[in-house]
C-alpha positions in Angstrom: 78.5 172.4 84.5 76.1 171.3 87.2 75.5 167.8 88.7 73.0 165.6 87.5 71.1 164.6 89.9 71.1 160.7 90.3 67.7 159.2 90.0 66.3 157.3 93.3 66.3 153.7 92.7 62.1 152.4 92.0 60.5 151.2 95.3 58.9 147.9 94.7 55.3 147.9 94.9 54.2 145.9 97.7 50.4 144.6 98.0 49.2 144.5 102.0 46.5 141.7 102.5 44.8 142.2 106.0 45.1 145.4 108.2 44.7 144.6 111.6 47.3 146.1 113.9 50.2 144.6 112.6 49.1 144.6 109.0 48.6 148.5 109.1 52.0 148.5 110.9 53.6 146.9 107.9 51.8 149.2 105.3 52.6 152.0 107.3 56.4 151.1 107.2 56.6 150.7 103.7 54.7 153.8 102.8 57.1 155.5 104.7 60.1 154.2 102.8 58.6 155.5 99.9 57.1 152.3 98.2 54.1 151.8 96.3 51.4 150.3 98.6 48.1 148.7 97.7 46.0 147.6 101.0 43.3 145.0 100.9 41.1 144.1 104.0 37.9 142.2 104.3 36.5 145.0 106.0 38.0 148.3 103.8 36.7 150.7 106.5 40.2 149.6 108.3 41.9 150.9 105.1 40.9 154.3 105.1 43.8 155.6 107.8 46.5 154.5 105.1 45.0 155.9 102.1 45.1 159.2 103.5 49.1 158.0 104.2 49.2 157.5 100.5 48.4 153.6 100.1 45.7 152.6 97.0 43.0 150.6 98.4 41.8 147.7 96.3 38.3 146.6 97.4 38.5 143.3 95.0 41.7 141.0 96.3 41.8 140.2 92.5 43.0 143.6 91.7 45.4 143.8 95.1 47.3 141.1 93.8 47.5 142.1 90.5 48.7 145.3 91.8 52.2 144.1 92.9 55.0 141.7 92.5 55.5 141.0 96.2 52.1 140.8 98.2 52.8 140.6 102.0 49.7 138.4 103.7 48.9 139.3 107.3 46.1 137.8 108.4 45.3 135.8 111.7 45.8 132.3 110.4 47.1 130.2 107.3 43.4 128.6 106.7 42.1 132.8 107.1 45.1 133.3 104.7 44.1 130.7 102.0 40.3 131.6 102.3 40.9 135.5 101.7 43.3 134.9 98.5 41.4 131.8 96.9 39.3 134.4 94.4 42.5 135.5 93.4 45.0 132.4 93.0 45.3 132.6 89.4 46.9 136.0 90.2 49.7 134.8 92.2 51.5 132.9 89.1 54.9 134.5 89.1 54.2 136.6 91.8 55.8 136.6 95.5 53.4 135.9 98.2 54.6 136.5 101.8 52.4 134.7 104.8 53.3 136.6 108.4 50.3 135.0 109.9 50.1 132.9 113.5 50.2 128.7 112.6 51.7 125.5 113.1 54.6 124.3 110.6 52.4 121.9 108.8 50.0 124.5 108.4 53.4 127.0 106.7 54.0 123.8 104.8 50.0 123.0 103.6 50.2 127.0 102.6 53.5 126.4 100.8 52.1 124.2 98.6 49.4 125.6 98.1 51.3 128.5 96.6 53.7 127.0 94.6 50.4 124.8 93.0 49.4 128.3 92.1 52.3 129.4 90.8 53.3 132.0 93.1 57.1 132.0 94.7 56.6 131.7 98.0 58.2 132.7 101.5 56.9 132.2 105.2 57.8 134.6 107.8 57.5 135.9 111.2 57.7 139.0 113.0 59.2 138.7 116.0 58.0 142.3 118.0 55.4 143.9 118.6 53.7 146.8 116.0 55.1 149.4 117.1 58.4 148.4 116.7 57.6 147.6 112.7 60.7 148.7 110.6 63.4 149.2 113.8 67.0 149.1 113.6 67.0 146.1 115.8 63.3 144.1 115.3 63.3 140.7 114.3 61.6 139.3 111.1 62.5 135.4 110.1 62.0 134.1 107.2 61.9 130.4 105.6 61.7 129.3 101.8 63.1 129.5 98.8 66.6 131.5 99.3 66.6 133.1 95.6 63.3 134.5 96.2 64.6 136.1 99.4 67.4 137.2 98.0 65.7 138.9 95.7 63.3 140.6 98.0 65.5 140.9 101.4 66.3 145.3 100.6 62.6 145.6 100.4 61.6 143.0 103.2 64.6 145.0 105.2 62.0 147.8 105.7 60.1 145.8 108.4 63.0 145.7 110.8 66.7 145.5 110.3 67.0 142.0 111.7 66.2 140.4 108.8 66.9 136.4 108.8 66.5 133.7 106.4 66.5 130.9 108.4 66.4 127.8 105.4 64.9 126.3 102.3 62.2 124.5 104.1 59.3 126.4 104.2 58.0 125.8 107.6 61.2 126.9 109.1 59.7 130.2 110.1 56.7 128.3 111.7 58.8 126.2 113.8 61.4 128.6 115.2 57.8 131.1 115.9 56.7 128.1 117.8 60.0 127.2 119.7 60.4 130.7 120.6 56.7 132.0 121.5 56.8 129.0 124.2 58.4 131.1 126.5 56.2 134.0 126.0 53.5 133.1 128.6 55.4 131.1 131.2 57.6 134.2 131.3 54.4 136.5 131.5 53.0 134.1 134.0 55.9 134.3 136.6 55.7 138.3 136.2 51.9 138.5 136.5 52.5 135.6 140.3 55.1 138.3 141.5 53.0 141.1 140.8 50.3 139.6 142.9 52.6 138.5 145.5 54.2 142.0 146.1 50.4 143.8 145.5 49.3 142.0 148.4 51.7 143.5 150.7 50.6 147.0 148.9 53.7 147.7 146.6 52.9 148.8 143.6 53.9 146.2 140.8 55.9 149.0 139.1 58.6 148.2 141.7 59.3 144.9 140.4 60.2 145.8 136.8 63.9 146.7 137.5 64.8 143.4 139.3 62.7 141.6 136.9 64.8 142.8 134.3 67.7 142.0 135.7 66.8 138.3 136.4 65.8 137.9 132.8 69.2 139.6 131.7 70.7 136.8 134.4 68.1 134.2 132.1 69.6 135.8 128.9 73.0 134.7 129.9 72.5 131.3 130.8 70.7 130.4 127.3 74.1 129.2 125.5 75.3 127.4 128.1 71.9 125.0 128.3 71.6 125.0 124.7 75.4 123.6 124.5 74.0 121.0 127.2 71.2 120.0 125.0 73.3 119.4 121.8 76.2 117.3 124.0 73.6 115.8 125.5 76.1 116.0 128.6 74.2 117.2 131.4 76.8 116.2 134.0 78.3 119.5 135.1 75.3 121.7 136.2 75.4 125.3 137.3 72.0 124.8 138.8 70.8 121.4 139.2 67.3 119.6 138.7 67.6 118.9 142.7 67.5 122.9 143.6 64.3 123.7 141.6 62.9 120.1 143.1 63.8 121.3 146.3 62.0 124.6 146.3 58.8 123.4 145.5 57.1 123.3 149.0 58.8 127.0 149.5 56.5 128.0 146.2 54.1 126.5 147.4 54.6 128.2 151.0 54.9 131.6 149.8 51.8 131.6 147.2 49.4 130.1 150.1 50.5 133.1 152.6 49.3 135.8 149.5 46.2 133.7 148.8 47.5 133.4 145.3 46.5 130.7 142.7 49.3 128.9 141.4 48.0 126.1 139.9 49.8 126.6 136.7 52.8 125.5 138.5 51.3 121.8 138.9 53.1 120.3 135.6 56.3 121.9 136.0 56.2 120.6 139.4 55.2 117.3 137.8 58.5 117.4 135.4 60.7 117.6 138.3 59.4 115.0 140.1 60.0 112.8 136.8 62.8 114.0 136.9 64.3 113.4 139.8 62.5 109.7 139.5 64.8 109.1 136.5 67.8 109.8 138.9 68.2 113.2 137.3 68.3 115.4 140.8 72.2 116.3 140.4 72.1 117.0 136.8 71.6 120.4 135.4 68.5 121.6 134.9 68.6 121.8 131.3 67.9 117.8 131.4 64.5 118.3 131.4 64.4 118.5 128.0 64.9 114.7 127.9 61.8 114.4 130.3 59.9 116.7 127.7 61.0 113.9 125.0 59.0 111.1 126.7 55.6 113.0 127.3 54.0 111.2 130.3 
């Protein structure tokens, strides 16, 4: 007799609120893995590419809700997110509502309960990549909140990216680890964009900086455990690079930047940490001691 074919599992449904370039992103990903998709945005032009990918478009956020168990909330902030699903908070009891949005941990925790007063189960997250790298092997998303509701959601939430994370119960967990995280982000961009300039002004083309660029930052990569071991001894005694070699190359910056004709001037308050510093008696400790000075704000 012939096999019986063995039903696919159901998708979950999964309600998209706000479809800017991330947003469609997520939509996009789980329409392609096959699950039910309603979109909601406040402008519905901006929904029209992913109906025609097969997503329902819900012009009242009432009925987007309604549509799904697990709504995924992607909009630019958690005041933008609360504003956009107020008309429909009576909706959200015994539903999951997911915030991916930009904000401060009291701002994941003010959402929080804001959701739970609504009944909704609730879970704050944070994708860690850009859109185009939506549901990769290896992007990032973290996640904070209550772990049964994760649990329960993770397969489908795995769709966004394969690193998947739960980082804790308390909801602002997400929020924090965004915020600890994203403060390298522009420093790091910073320091590219200077050494662009510099080499530009000799006429290289900045394109010839990328490899050893990389390289450095894989050099960066490496170091991270060790300072964070550092940090939690609190034992800053045995440095591999000191606070007296970065305090000692500060009239070299400043040296180099002045030949180019470059602005620098961003480099004022990190100057201003090693001098603290070194002030504290902190020059042949390891670098990673700074992180006491940023403890004591001046």
């Amino acid at each position: 007799m012939p096999e019986t074919a063995v039903p696919a599992p159901a998708r979950t449904p999964v309600t998209l609120v706000g479809l800017g370039s991330m947003g469609a992103a997520l939509a996009s990903a789980y329409l392609a893995a096959g699950h039910p998709v309603t979109v909601w945005n406040r402008t519905p032009a901006k929904a029209a590419p992913l109906v025609e990918k097969g997503a329902a478009h819900a012009v009242d956020i009432r009925d987007a809700i309604a549509a799904s168990p697990l709504t995924i909330a992607c909009l630019t902030t958690y005041e933008a997110t609360r504003t956009a699903l107020e008309p429909a908070a009576p909706a959200l009891a015994g539903r999951t509502l997911v915030t991916v949005n930009s904000g401060t941990p009291s701002g994941a925790r003010a959402m929080a309960e804001w959701a739970l007063g609504h009944g909704a189960r609730f879970l704050d997250g944070a994708v860690k990549n850009v859109p185009a790298a939506v549901g990769a092997p290896d992007t990032l998303l973290c996640y904070s909140g209550d772990r049964a509701v994760f649990d329960e959601h993770e397969a489908t939430l795995r769709v966004l990216g394969g690193d998947t994370v739960h980082l804790g119960t308390d909801p602002d967990l997400a929020a924090l680890y965004e915020s600890a995280v994203g403060g390298t982000l522009l420093p790091v961009l910073l320091g590219f964009f200077q050494g662009a300039a510099l080499v530009t002004a000799r006429g290289l083309e900045a394109g010839t900086l990328v490899p050893y660029t990389v390289k450095w930052l894989e050099m960066v990569n490496s170091m991270l455990p060790h300072f964070a071991a550092e940090i939690d001894r609190g034992d800053y005694a045995a440095p591999q690079s000191s606070v007296g070699i970065f305090h000692a190359g500060i009239p070299g910056d400043t040296e180099v930047a002045a030949e180019a004709g470059l602005d620098v001037s961003w480099h004022a308050p990190m100057h201003a940490l090693l001098e603290r510093a070194v002030a504290e008696g902190r020059a042949e400790q390891s670098i990673a001691a700074l992180v006491e000075v940023l403890r004591k704000p001046a």
